[in-house]
N, C-alpha and C positions, 0 to 999 in steps of 0.2 A: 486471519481475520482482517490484516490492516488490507491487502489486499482485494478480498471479498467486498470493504466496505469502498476502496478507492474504485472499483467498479462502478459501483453505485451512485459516485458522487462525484463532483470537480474540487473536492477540496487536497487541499496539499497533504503530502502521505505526513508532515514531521506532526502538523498539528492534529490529522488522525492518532498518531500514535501514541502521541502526550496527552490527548484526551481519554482516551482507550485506557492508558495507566490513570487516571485521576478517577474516569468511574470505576475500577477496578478498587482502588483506593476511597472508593465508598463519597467520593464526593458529588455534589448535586450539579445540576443544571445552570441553576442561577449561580452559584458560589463560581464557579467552573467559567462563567461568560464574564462576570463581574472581574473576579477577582487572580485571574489565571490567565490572562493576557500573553502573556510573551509565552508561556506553555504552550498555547494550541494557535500562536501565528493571530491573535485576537479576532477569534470566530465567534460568531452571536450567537443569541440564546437557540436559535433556529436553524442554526449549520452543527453544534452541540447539539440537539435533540435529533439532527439527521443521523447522526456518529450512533446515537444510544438506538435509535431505530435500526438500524443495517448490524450492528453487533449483536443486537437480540435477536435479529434475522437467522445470524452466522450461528449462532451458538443453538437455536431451535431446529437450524441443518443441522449442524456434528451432533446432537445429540441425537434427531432421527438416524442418522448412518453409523453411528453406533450399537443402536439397537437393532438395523436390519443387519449387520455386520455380525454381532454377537446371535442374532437366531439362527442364522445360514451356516454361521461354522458348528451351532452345536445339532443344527439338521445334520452335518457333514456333508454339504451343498457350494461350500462357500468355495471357487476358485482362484488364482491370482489374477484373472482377467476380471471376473465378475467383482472382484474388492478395489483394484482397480478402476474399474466404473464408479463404481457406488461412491470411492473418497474423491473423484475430482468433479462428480454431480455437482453444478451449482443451485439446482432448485429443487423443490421437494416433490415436483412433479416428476422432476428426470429422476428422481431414488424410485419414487413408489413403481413408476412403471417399470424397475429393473426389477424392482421385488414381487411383480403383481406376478410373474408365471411359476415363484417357489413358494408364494402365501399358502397358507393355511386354508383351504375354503369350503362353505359347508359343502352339501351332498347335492352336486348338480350330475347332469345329462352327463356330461363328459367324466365325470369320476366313474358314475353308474357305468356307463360304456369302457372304461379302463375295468373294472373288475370283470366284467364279459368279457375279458381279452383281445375286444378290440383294437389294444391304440397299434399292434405290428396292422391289423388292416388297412387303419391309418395310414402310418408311414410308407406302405405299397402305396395308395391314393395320393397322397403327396408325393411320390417319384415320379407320377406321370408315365411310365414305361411301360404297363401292364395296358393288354386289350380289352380282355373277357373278363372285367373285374366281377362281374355277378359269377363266374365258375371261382374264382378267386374266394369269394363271401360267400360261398357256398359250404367251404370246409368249417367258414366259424360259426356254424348255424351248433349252437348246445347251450342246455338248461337257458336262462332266461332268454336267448334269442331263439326264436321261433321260427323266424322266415329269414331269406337273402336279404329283403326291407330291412329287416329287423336290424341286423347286421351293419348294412350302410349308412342307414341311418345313425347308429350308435357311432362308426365310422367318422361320419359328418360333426355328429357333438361335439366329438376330438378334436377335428379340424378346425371348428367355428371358433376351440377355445383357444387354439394355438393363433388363428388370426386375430384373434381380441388381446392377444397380451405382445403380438408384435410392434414395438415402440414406433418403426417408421408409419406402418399403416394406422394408429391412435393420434399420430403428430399428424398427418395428411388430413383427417377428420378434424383436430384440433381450428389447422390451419382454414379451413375450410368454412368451420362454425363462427371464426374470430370474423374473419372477412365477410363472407355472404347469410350467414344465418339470418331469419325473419323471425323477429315474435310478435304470436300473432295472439288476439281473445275474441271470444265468444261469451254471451251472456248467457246466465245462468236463469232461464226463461222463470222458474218459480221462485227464483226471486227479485226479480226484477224492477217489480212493484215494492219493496220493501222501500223503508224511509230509509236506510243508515246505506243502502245501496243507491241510492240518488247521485251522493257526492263523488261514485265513480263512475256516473252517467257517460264522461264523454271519453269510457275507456272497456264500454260494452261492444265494440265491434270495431278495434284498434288493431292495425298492423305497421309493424314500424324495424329498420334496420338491429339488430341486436345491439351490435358496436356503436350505434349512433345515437342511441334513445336515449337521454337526459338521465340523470341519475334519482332526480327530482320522482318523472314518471315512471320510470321501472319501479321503483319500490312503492308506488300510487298502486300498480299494479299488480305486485305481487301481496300486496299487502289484501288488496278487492280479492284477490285468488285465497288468500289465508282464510276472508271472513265467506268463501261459497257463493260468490258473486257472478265470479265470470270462471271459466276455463282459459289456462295458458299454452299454450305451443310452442315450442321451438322448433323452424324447419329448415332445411336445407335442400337441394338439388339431390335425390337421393338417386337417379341414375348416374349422375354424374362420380357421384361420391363411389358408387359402385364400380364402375368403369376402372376409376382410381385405383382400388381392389384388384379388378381382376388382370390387370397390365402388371401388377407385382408378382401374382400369385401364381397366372395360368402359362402354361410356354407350351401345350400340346394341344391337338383336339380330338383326341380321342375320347373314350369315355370315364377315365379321369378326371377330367375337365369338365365333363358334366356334374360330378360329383363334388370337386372342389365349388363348381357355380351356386350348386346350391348351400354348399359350406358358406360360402360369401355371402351370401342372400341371408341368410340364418344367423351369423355373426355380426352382422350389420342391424339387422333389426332388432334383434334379442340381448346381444351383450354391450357392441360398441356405440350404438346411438344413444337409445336411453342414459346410459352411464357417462358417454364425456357431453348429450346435453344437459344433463345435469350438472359436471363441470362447470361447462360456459356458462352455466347460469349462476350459478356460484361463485366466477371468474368477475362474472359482470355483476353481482349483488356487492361484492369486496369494492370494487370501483367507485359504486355508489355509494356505500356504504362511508367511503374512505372521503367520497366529498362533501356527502351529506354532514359526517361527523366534521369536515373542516369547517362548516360555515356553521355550525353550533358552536364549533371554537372560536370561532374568528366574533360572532354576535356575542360571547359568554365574555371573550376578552373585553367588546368593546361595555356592553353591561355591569363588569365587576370597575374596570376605571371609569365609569358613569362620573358625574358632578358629583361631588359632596357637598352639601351646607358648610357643613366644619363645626365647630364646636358652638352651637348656637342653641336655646330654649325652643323645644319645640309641642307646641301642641297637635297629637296626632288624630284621628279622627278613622275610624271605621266606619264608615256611610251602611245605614240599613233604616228600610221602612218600618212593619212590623216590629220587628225585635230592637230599633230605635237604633242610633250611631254610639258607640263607643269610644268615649272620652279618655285621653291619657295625656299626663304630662310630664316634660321629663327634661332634667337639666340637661345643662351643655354635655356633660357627658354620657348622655344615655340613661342616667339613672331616671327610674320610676318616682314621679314624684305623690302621683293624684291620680284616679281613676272616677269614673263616670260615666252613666248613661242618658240618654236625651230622646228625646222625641219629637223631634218639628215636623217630623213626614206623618202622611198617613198610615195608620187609622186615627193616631193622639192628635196629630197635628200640631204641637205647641211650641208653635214658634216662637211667640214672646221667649217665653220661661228657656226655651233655650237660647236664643240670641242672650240672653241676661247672663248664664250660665258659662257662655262662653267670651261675655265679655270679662264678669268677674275673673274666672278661672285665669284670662292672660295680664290682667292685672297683678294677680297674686303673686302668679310665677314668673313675674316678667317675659311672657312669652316675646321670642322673635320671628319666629316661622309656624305657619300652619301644614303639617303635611295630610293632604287628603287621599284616602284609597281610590284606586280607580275602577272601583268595583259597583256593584247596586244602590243605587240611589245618588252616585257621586257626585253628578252635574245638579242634584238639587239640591244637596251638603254644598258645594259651592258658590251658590244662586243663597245661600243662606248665611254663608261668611262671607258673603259680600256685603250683605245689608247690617255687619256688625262695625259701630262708630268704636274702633279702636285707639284707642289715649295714644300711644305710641306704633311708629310704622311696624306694620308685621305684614311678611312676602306668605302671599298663600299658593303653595303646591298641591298639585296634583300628582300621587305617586304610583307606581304600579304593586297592585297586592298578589302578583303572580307567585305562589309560591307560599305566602305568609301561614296560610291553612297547616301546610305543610311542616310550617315549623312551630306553628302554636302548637301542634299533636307532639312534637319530638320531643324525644327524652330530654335533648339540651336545653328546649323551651322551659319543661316541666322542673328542670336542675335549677333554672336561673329563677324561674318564678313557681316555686310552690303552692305558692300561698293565692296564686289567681288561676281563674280560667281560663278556660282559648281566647275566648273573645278580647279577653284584655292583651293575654300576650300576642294576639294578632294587632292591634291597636300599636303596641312596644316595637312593634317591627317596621310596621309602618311607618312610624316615627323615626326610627333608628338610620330605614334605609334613605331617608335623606341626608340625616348628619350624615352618612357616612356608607354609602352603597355594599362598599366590598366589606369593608367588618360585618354588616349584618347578612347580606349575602353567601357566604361562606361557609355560614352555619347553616344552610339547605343544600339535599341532593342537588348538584346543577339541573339534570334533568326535569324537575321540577318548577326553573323559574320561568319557562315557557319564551324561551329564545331560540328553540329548536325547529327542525323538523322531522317526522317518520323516527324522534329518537326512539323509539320502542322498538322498531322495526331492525336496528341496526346492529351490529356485530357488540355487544355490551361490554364486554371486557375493551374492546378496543375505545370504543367510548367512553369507559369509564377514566383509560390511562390518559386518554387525549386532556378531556375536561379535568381532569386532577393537573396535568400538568400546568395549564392555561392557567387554571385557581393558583398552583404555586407558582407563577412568573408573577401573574398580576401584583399577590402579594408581597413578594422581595423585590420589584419594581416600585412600588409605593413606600413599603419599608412598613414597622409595625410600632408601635409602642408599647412596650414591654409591662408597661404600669396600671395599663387599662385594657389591653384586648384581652378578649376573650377566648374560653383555651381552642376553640375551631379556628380562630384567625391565628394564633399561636401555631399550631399543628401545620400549618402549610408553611412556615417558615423555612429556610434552607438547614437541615440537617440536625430538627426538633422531632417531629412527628406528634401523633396524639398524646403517648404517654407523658414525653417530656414536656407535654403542654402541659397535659394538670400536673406535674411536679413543679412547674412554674407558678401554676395558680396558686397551689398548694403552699409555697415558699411565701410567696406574696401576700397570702393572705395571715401568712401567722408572724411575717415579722416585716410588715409593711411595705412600702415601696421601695424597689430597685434604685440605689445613689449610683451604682455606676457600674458598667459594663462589666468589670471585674467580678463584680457581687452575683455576676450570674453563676458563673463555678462553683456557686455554693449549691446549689439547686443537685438535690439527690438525683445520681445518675447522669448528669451532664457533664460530660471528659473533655478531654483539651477536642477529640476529631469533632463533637457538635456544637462546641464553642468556636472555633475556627470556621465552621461552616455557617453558623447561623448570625455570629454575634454583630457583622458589618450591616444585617439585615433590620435588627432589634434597637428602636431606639428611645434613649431615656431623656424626655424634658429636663430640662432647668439643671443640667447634670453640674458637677463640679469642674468637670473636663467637658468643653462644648463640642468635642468630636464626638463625646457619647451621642449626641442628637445629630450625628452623619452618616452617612453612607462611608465615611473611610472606615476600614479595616484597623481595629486595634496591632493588629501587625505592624502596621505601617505610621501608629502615630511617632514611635520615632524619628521619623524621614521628617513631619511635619513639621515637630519641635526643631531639627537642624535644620529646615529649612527658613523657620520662624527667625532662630539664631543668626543665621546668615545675613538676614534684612534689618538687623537689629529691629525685631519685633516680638511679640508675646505671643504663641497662638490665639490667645482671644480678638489678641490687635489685627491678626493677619488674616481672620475670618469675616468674610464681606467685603473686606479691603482691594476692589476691585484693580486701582492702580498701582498697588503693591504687589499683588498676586501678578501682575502682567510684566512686571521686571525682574521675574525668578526664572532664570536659565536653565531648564529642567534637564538640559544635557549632564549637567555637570555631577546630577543626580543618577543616571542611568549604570547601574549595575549589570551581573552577570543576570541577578532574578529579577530586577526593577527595569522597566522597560519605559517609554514615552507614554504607550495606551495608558498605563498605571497610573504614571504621574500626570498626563493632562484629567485621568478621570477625577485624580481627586485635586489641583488645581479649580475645576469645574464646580463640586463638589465646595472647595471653601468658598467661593465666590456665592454661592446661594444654599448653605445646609441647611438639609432637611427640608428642600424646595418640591411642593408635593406637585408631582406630575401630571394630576388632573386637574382642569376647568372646574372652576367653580359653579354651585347650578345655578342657573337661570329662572327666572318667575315666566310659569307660559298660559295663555288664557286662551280658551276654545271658543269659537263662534257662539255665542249665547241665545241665538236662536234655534241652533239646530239642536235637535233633542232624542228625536229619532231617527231611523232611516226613511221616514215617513217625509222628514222634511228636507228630505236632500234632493235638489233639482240637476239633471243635466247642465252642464256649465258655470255653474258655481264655482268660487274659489273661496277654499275653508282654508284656514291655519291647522296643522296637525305633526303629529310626532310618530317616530319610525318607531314600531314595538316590536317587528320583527322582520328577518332578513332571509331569503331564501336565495336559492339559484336563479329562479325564473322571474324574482321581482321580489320587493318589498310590502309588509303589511302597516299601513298605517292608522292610528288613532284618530278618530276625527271629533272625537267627541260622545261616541255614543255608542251601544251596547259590540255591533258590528265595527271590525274594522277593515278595514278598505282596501283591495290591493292596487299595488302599483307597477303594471308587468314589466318584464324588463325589456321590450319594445316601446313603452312608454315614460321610461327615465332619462332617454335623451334621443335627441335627431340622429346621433351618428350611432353604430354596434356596441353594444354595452358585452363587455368581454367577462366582466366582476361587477357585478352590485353593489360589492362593498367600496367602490371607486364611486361612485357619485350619490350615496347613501349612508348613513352609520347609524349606528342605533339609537334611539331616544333623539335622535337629530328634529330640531323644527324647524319645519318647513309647510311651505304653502302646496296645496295640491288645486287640480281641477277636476271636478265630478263628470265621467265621461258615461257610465251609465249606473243604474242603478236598477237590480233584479231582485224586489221585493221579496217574491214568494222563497228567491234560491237563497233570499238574506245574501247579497253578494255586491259587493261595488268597487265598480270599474275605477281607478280614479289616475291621474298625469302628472309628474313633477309639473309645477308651477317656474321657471326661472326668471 
């Protein structure tokens, strides 16, 4: 394994192999980059997740070459050369093609043909020696062959399957699909004219390198091919490829050679093309697949550390015409305080009575922030708490409701609030994701908060490990409060999981709140390996011990305390103590297990505990004339914010139902290599309006610099 995975990677073999034991040892990701330092040579959260990737590689080979190893010996198939091959295979392509000529397979041409007693025919056609092969296929003419035909052909079947399972001649094709393959489409002429096939308009008569083609547009278009749009192809030089064939195969010319040529002809068309370009395509959907899923990680990452408010009052607002906006209020900590519905839009129109409604309501609650959804009616719910004279300043946001639907239906919605309905708990969300983006985040499938692209389309298990992963860095990157999250933000902590969440809830709730770190080992079913893991992660306000509210490792507060001793100081005194902290010789501390990483991290660490890692948010206001895309002109320069991030460019908010792209020829004068180098998500910024396609709802738009 350590080997397999040092292939793979430039990291050094010690810190491979100390990692290799630590997740073996059931430890996690974050525990492991945080807290494990001098173990793995202090490799990040992302050279650790490289290690967990290439071992699950390794471990998903040996357990395929196990199982073709155990069918072959009990076929009684298996030789020392053949076991040989199969254990120094390093990929699962090089196993299966060793195992494709002893598989199991249904009832094809060439079995049919082996029960006719064809395959010693065969094997004469394959020595190339024989002249008068038709007196030759003359003798096996009985019961189901009929003719000489009949014979060669069956002959041929044989042959065609013994060149489709030879490794060099599949690796020759392989090579040949990687480098020169074309895919190409055709539209699918009755339906052409349909509406939901429009948006793959400019991929009805597409030909493009296979290897070169964006990961973006391949799954554009394999996705157009799923819904019966267009037709796809894969092609290649198929003389050429032939040719390739017949220089391995033929060494006579007699009429042998005629017969192996059309074995070639036959094996190419029928067995090895279709099958490895399905391969390549599979080869090249993983690719895509693999970047499309990085940059929903990389947009999920940059959306769970988003700005939080922080513990501030906030009145939430769900914007709707018809069925009116819905009103919630809710303290600094998220709790529900008030609910209400309103109606200032049409058909009621009742502006008064709700401007009144919500002036009281943030009187009452002391409201500090307004969070508004960015959904139907938004810009007019904002056009409408602007004209409210508020007694005290209150910052009004606009937030994104991507996702909230989704979590007012969910069980964990329905668990927290019983006693209301969607609408409200879509309102609690709304509100919540401003105090606090990633706690209320967390609690929705990722793929739902619409930061993605084609995630439907893409390998879902691999999706789903990626975005699980990202959810638990993000969160043991911020840290958690043990006294107030909730058990979905709980469950992504290092070395808790779901259950042990609501065993925390569960504790919590029947003998109040956590005094101190310690007090977590009381929690049914929490042993010293999820307390070790989790507990540097979990932190307790106002604690009696003010490391409980750090990222140090209860492991290690007694290093703190002698180091406190050392400076003749108290830990309390020694925390923030910026010029005190900067005259501890952390040499003198360095052990066989305690390393510099360790001890600068938590130097770092008292100098600012419990220093929350993200930016605080920002108040943003949209051009307040623009209202539709009706009103957006060529050359205009709007304020807007980045809602989403792709390969090929970014989507921006500009204020109105549509939002805008920004291609990635249009984000800067020099080659843009990464989008997410001159872009981030919920970023504001200024754009320019370069065109506008009313009917395709589509708009062109330019970083502004």
């Amino acid at each position: 394994m350590i080997k397999f995975i040092l292939s793979k990677t430039n990291l050094p073999e010690s810190g491979i192999k100390n990692t290799v034991q630590l997740l073996n040892d059931d430890c996690t990701i974050p525990f492991i980059s945080r807290y494990r330092k001098e173990r793995t040579g202090n490799l990040d959260e992302v050279q650790v997740g490289e290690i967990v990737k290439y071992k699950a590689q390794f471990e998903a080979l040996e357990k395929r070459k196990a199982s073709i190893l155990k069918t072959l010996a009990e076929d009684g198939i298996l030789t020392e050369e053949l076991q040989r091959k199969v254990e120094n295979a390093q990929d699962l392509t090089t196993i299966e093609d060793l195992y494709l000529p002893f598989k199991k397979k249904r009832k094809t041409k060439a079995e049919t043909a082996r029960k006719n007693g064809l395959e010693s025919l065969a094997k004469i056609i394959m020595a190339q020696n024989a002249n008068d092969i038709e007196s030759i296929a003359y003798k096996y003419i009985k019961a189901e062959v009929n003719t000489v035909t009949d014979a060669l052909e069956g002959a041929r079947h044989i042959i065609a399957e013994w060149i489709s399972e030879r490794t060099d001649i599949r690796n020759n094709i392989r090579y040949q699909l990687e480098r020169f393959a074309m895919i190409t489409t055709k539209v699918v002429k009755t339906k052409s004219a349909d509406e939901k096939a429009q948006k793959f308009r400019d991929y009805f008569d597409w030909n493009e390198s296979l290897n070169r083609i964006p990961s973006h547009r391949l799954l554009a278009i394999l996705r157009a091919e799923h819904g019966g749009y267009i037709r796809v192809k894969v092609e290649i030089d198929n003389d050429k490829a032939l040719t390739k064939i017949k220089d391995r195969m033929i060494r006579s010319e007699n009429e042998c050679a005629t017969q192996i040529e059309k074995a070639i002809a036959d094996a190419y068309k029928r067995l090895l093309l279709p099958s490895l370009i399905n391969e390549a395509l599979q080869v090249a959907k993983d690719k895509a697949d693999l970047s499309a899923i990085q940059v929903f990680a990389k947009n999920l990452k940059q959306l769970l550390l988003g700005s939080p408010l922080g513990e501030k009052r906030v009145l939430a607002i769900d914007p709707g015409f018809r069925t009116g906006c819905k009103l919630v209020c809710l303290d600094a900590q998220g709790e529900l305080k008030y609910n209400e519905t309103i109606y200032p839009h049409a058909p009621k129109n009742d502006i008064t009575g709700a401007i009144k409604k919500i002036s009281s309501l943030s009187d009452a609650y002391k409201i500090e922030a307004i969070a508004i959804g960015n959904g139907t009616a938004s810009r007019e719910t904002e056009q409408l708490i602007r004209r409210v004279q508020f007694k005290n300043d209150v910052e009004v946001f606009v937030v994104s409701e991507a996702g909230a639907s989704i979590y007012s239906a969910s069980k964990i919605a329905r668990d927290e609030f019983p006693n209301y309905d969607i609408t409200v708990r879509g309102s609690v969300s709304i509100g919540r994701r401003l105090q606090d983006p990633l706690a209320e985040l967390v609690k929705i499938d990722a793929k739902s908060i619409g930061v993605g692209q084609y995630q439907h389309d893409v390998d879902q298990s691999k999706l789903k490990m990626s975005l699980d992963t990202v959810v638990e860095s993000c969160v043991n990157a911020v840290g958690v409060n043990i006294n107030t999250a909730s058990s979905s933000l709980l469950s992504y902590v290092s070395g808790i999981g779901p259950k042990l969440a609501e065993n925390i809830v569960t504790y919590r709730n029947e003998h109040g709140a956590f005094l101190s770190r310690n007090q977590i080992k009381k929690v049914s079913r929490l042993g010293g390996k999820a307390f070790e893991q989790g507990a540097g992660f979990l932190r307790i306000k106002k604690a009696k011990n003010p490391l409980d509210d750090s990222a140090v490792h209860p492991e290690r507060y007694a290093l703190v305390g002698q180091i406190a001793k050392d400076v003749n100081a108290s830990v309390v005194e020694l925390i923030g103590n910026s010029s005190l902290l900067q005259k501890v010789d952390l040499k003198q501390y360095c052990t066989d297990t305690i390393g510099l990483p360790t001890l600068e991290d938590i130097i770092k660490e008292l100098e600012k505990p419990g220093l929350d890692i993200r930016e605080k948010a920002k108040v943003f206001s949209f051009n307040q004339n623009i209202k539709t895309i009706s009103d957006l002109n060529e050359g205009q320069l709007l304020p807007g914010i980045v809602n989403n991030i792709t390969n090929f460019g970014c989507f921006v908010d500009v204020g109105i139902k549509e939002s805008g792209l920004i291609h990635v020829s249009n984000l800067s004068d020099t080659f843009v290599k990464d989008v997410s180098e001159h872009v981030s998500l919920h970023q504001q910024i200024i754009v320019k309006v370069l065109e506008v396609d009313i009917p395709r709802k589509r708009i062109q738009l330019k970083l502004h610099k």
